[in-house]
Each structure stands twice: as C-alpha cells, then as structure tokens.
C-alpha positions in Angstrom: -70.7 -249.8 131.1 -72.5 -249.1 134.3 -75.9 -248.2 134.5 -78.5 -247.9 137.4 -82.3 -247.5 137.6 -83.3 -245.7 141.0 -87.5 -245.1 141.4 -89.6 -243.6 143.9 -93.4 -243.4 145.1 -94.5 -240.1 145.8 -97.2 -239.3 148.2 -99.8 -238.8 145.8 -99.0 -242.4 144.5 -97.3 -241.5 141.5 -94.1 -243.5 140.4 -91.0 -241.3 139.6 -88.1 -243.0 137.9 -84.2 -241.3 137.4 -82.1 -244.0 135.3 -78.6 -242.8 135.2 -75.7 -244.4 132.9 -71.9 -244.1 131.8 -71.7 -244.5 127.6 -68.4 -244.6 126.3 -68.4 -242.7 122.8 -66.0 -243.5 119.7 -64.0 -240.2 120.8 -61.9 -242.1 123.6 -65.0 -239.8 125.8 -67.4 -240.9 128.3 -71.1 -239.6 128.6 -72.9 -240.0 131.7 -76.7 -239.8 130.7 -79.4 -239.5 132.7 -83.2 -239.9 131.9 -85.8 -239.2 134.3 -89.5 -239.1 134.3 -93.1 -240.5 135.7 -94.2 -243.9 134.5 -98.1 -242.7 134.0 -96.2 -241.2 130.9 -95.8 -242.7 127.4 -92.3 -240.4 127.4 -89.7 -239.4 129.6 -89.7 -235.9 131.1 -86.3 -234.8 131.1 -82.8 -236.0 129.8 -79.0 -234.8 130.7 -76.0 -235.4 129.0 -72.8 -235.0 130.5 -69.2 -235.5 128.4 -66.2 -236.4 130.3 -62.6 -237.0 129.1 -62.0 -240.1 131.3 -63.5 -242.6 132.8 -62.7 -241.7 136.3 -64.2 -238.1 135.8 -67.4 -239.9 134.7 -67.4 -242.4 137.4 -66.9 -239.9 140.3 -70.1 -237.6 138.2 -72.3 -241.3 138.3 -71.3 -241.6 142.0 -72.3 -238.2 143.2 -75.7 -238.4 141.1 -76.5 -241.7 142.1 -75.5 -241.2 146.1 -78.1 -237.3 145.7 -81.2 -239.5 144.0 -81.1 -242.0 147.1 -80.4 -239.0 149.7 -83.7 -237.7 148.2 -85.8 -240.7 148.4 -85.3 -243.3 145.3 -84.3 -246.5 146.4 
C-alpha cells in the first residue's frame, strides 16, 4: 500500500536506515510496520508493529512517523 525507505549518514560514517509501511491484513485491519537498522549489519536492529482499524488511522500514524524520521535527519 504505501511504503517509504528514509536513510541517513551519521557522523561517524555509518548508514542508518528506518523503512516504514502500511500492510493491510485479511481482518479488514491495517498494520503500519516499521523496520530500522544499520546497513554494516546482515539483520535489522529493531522492528514495530502498529494495528489500526482503518486506513485513515494508519495513514495519519505513517504520516506522523515519516514527517519525525526527516525532522531528525533521514532524507
């Protein structure tokens, strides 16, 4: 559905990465997933899942995510 792959070089060189995307499930529910890690990794470091019961909750949840990732650097 939507998805959007935000990434950012820290100072010490490294390469962060913070995909975030809206999944609709077989429940009529929407998750809003979000993996983030370092790419000097084989794995990622973290992942979040978020259920919402429509897709306008999960869109606004994408939105706010996305909008504090490029407020704090990824591009």
């Amino acid at each position: 559905m939507n998805n959007v792959l935000l990434h950012k070089t820290t100072k010490k060189g490294n390469i962060r990465y913070y995909s975030i995307e809206i999944i609709a499930t077989l429940f009529e529910e929407y998750i809003v997933e979000r993996i983030y890690g370092n790419i000097r990794f084989k794995s990622y470091t973290g992942k979040r899942n978020n259920v919402f019961s429509s897709y306008d909750e999960a869109q606004d949840f994408f939105k706010k995510i996305k909008k504090q990732k490029i407020n704090k650097g990824y591009l």
